[in-house]
The first five atom37 places (N, CA, C, CB, O) and aatype in JSON, in Angstrom:
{
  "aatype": [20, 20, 20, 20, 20, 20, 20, 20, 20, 20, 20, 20, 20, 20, 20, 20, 20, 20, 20, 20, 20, 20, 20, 20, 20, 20, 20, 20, 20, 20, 20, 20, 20, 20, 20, 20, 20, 20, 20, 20, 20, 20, 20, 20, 20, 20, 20, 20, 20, 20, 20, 20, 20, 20, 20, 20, 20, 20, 20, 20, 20, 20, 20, 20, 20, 20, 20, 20, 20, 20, 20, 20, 20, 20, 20, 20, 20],
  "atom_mask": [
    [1, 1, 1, 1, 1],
    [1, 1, 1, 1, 1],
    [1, 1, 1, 1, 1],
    [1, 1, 1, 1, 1],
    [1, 1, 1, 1, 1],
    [1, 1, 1, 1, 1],
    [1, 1, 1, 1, 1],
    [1, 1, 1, 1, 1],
    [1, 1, 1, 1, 1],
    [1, 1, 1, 1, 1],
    [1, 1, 1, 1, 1],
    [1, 1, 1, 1, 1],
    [1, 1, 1, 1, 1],
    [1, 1, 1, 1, 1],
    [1, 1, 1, 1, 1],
    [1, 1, 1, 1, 1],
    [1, 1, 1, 1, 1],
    [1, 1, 1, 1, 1],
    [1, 1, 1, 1, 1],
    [1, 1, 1, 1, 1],
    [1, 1, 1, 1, 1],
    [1, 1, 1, 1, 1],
    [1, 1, 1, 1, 1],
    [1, 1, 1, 1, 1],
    [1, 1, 1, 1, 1],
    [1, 1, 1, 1, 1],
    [1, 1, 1, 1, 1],
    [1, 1, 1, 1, 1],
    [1, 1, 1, 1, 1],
    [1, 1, 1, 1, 1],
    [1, 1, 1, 1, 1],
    [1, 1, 1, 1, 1],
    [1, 1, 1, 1, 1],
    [1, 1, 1, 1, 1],
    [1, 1, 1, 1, 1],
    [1, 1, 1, 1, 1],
    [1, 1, 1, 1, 1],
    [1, 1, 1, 1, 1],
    [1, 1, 1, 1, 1],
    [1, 1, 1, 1, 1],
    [1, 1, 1, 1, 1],
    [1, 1, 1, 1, 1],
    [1, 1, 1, 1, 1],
    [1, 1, 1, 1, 1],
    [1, 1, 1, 1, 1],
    [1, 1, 1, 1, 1],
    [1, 1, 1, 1, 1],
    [1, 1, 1, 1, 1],
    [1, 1, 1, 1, 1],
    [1, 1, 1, 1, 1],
    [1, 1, 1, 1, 1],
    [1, 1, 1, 1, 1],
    [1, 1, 1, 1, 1],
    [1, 1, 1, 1, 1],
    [1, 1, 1, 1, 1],
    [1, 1, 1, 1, 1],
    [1, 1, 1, 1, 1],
    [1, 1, 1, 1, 1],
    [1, 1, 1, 1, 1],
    [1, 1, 1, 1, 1],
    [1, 1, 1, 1, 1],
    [1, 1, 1, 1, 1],
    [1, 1, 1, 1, 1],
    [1, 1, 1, 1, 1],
    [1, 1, 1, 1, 1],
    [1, 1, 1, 1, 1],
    [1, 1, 1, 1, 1],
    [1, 1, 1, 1, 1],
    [1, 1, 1, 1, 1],
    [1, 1, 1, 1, 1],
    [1, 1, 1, 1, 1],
    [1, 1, 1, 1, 1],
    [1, 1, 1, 1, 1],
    [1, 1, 1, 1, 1],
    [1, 1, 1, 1, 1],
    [1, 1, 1, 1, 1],
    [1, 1, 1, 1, 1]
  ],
  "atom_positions": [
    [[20.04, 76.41, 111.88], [19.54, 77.77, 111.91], [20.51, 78.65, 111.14], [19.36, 78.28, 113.38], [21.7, 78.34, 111.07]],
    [[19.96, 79.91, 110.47], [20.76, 80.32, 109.19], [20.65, 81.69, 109.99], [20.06, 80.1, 107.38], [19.91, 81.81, 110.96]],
    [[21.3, 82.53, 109.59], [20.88, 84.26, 109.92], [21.7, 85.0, 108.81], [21.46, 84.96, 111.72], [22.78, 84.56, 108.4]],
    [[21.14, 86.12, 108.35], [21.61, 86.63, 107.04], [22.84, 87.43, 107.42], [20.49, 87.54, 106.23], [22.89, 87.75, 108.61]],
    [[23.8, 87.79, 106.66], [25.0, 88.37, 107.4], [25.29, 89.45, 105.99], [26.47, 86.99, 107.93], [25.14, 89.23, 104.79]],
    [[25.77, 90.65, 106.7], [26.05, 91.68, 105.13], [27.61, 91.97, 105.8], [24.69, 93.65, 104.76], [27.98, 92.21, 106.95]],
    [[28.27, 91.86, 104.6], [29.74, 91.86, 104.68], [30.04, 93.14, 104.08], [30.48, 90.64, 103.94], [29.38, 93.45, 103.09]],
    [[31.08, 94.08, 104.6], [31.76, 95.34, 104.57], [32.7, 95.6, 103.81], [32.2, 95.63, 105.55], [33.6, 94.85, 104.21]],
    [[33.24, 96.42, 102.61], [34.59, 96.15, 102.76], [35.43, 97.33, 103.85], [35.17, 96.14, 101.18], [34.93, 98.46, 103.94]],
    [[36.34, 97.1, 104.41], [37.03, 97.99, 105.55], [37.88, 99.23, 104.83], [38.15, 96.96, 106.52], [38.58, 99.19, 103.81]],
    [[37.51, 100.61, 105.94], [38.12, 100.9, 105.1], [39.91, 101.09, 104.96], [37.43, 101.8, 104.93], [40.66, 101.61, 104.14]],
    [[40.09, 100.29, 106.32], [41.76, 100.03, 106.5], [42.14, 98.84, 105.84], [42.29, 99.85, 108.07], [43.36, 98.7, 105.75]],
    [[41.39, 97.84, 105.32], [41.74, 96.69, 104.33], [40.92, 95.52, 105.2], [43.64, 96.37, 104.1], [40.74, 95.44, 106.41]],
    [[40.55, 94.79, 104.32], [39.91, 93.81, 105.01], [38.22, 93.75, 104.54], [40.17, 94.13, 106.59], [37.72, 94.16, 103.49]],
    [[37.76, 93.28, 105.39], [36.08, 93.08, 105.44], [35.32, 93.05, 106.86], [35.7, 91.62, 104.76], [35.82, 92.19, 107.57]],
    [[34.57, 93.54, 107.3], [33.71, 93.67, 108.35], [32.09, 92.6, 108.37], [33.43, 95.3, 108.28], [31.63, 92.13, 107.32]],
    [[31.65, 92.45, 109.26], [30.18, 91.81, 108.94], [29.29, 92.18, 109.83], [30.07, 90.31, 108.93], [29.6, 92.36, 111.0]],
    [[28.1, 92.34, 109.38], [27.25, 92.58, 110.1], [26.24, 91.2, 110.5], [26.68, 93.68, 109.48], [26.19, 90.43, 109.55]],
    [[25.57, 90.8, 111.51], [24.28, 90.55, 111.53], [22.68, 91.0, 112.09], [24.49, 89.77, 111.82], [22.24, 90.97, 113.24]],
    [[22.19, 91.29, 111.2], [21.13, 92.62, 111.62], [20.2, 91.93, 112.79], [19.95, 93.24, 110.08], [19.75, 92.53, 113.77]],
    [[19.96, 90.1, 112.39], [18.91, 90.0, 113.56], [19.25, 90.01, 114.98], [18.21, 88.83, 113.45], [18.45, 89.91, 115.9]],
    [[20.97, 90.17, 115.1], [21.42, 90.02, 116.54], [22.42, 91.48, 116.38], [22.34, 88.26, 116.98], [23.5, 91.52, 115.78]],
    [[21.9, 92.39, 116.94], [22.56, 94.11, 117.01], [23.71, 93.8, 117.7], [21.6, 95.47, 117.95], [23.39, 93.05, 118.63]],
    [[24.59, 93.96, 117.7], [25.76, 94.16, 118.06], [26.96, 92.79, 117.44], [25.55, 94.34, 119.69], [28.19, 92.77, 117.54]],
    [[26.23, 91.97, 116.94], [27.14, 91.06, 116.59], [28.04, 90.99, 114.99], [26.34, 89.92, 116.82], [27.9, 90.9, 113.77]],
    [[28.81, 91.1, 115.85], [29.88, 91.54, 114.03], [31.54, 90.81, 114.27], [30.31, 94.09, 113.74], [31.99, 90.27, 115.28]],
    [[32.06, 91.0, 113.19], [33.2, 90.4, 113.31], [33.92, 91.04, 111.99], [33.05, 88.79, 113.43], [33.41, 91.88, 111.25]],
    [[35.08, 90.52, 111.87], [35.76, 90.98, 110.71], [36.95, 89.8, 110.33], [36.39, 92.52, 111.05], [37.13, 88.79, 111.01]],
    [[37.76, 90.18, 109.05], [38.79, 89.37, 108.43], [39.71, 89.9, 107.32], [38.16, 88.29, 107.91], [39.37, 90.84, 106.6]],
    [[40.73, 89.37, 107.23], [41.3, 89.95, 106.06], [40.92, 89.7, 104.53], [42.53, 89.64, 106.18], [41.32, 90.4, 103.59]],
    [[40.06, 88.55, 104.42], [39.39, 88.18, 103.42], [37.89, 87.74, 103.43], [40.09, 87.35, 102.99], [37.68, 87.28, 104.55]],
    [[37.09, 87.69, 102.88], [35.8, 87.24, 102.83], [35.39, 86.3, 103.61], [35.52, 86.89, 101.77], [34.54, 86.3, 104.5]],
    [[36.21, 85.32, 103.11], [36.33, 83.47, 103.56], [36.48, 83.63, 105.41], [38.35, 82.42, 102.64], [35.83, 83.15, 106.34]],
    [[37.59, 84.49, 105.35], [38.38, 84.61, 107.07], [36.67, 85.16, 107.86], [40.26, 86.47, 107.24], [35.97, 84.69, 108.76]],
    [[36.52, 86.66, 106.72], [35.42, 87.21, 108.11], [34.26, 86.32, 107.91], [34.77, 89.07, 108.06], [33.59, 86.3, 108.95]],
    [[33.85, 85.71, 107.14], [32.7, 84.92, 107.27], [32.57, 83.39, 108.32], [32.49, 84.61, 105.83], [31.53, 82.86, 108.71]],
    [[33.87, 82.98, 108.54], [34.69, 82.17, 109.28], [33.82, 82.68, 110.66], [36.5, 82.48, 109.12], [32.8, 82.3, 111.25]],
    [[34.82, 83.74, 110.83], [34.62, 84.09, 112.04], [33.38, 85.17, 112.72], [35.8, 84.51, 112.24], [33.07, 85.49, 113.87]],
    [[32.97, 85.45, 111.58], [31.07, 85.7, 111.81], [30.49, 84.9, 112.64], [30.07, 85.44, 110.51], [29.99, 85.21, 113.72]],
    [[30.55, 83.51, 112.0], [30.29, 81.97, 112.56], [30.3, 81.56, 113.73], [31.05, 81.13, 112.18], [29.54, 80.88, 114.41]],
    [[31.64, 82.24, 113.94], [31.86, 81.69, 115.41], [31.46, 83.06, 116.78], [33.81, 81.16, 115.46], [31.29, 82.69, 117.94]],
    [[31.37, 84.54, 116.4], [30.46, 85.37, 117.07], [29.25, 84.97, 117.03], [30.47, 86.56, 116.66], [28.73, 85.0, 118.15]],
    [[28.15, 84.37, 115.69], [26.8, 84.13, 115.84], [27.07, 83.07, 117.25], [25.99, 83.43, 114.3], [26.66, 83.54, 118.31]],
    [[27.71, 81.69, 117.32], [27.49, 81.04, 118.27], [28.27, 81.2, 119.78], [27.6, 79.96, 117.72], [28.27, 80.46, 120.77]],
    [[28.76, 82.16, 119.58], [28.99, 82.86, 121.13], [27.93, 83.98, 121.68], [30.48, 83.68, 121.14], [27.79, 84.3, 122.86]],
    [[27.2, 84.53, 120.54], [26.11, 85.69, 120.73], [24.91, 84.88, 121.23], [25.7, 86.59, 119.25], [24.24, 85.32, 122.16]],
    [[24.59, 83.59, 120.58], [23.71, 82.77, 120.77], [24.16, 82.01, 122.22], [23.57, 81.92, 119.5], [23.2, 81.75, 122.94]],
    [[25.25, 81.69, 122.64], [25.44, 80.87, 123.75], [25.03, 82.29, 124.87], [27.23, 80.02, 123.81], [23.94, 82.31, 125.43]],
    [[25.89, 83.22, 125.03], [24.89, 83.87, 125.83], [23.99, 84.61, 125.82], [25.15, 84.27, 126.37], [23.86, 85.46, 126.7]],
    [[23.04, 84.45, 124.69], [21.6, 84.53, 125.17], [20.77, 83.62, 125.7], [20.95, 84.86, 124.34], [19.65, 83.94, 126.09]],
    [[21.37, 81.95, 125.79], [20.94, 81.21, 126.19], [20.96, 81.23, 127.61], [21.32, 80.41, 125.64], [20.02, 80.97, 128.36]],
    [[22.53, 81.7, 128.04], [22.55, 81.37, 129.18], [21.59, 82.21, 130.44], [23.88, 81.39, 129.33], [21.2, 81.9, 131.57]],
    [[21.47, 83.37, 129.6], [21.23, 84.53, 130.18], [19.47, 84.23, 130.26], [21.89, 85.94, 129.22], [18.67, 85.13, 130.53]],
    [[19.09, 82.91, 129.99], [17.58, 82.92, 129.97], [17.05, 82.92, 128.51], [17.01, 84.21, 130.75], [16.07, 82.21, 128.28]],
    [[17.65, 83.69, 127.41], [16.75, 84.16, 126.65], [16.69, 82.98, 124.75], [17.33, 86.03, 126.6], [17.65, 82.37, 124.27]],
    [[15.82, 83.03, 124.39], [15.85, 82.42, 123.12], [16.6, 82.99, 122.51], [14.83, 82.3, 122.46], [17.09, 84.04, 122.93]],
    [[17.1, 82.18, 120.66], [17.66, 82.68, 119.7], [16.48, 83.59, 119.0], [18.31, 81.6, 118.89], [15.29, 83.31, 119.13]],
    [[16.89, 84.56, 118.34], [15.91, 85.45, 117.93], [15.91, 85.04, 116.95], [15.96, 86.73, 117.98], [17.05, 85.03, 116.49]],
    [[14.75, 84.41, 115.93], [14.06, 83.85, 114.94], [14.31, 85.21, 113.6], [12.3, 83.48, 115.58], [13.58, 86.2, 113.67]],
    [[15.17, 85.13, 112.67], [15.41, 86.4, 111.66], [13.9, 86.24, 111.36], [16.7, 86.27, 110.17], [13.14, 85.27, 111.42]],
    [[13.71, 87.68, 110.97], [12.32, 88.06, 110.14], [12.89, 88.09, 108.6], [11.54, 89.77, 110.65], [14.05, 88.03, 108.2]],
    [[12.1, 88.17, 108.15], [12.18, 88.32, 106.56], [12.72, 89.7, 106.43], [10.67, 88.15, 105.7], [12.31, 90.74, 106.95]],
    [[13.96, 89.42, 105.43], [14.96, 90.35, 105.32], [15.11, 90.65, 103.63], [16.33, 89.75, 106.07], [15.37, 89.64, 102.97]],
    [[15.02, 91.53, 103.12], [15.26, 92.17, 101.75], [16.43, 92.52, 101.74], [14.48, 93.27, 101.35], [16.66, 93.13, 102.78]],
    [[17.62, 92.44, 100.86], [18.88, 93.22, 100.39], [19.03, 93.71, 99.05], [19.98, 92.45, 100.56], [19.48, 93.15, 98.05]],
    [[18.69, 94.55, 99.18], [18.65, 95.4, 97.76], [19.69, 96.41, 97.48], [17.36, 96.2, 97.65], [20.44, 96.87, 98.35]],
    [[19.71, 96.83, 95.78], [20.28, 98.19, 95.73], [19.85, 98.84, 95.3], [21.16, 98.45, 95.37], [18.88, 98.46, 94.64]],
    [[20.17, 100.41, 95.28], [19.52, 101.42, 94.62], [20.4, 102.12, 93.83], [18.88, 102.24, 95.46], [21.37, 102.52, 94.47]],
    [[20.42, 102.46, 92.49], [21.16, 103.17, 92.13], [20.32, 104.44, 91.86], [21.89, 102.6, 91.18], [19.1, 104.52, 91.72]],
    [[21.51, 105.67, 91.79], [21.29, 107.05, 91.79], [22.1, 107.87, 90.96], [21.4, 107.51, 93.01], [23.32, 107.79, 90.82]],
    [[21.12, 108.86, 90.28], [21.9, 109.24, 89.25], [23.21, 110.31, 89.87], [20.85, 109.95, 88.13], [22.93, 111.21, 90.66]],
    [[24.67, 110.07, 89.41], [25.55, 110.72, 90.29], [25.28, 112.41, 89.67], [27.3, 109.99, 90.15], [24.92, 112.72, 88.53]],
    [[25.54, 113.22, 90.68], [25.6, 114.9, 90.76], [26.91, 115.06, 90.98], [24.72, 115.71, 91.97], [27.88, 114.3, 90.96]],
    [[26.7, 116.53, 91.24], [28.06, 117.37, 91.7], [28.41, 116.57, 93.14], [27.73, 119.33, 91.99], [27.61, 115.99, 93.88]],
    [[30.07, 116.74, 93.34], [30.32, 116.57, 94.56], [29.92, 116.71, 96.04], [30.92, 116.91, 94.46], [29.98, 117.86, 96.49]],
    [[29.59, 115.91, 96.73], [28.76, 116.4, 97.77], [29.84, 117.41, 98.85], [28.01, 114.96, 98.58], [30.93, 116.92, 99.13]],
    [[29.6, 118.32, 99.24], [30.76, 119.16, 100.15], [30.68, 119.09, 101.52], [30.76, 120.65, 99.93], [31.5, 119.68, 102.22]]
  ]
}
């Protein structure tokens, strides 16, 4: 089982991660490699207790990651 993960950069140094199909589950690292590491190992502690707790793994829906660019203006204040 796969789940899509969007990585941060911090803004105290480092990297953050998100995973959108499980809200609250995130992790971080000093490098890419580290927080994706340990993403890994929050998905299967997020997943162990939802198991325990009764409940299934939540099946990701189809997920888009896109960008948008915008033409830059004046400073925002």
């Amino acid at each position: 089982m796969g789940y899509t993960v969007i990585v941060h950069r911090a803004e105290e140094g480092g990297y953050w991660v998100e995973v959108p199909a499980l809200p609250g589950c995130l992790s971080q690292g000093e490098t890419v490699e580290e927080a994706l590491a340990h993403v890994r190992e929050a998905i299967e502690t997020h997943l162990d207790a939802l198991r325990e707790d009764g409940q299934q793994a939540p099946q990701e829906e189809e997920l888009f990651v896109g960008r948008v660019e915008v033409p830059s203006g004046e400073p925002l204040r």
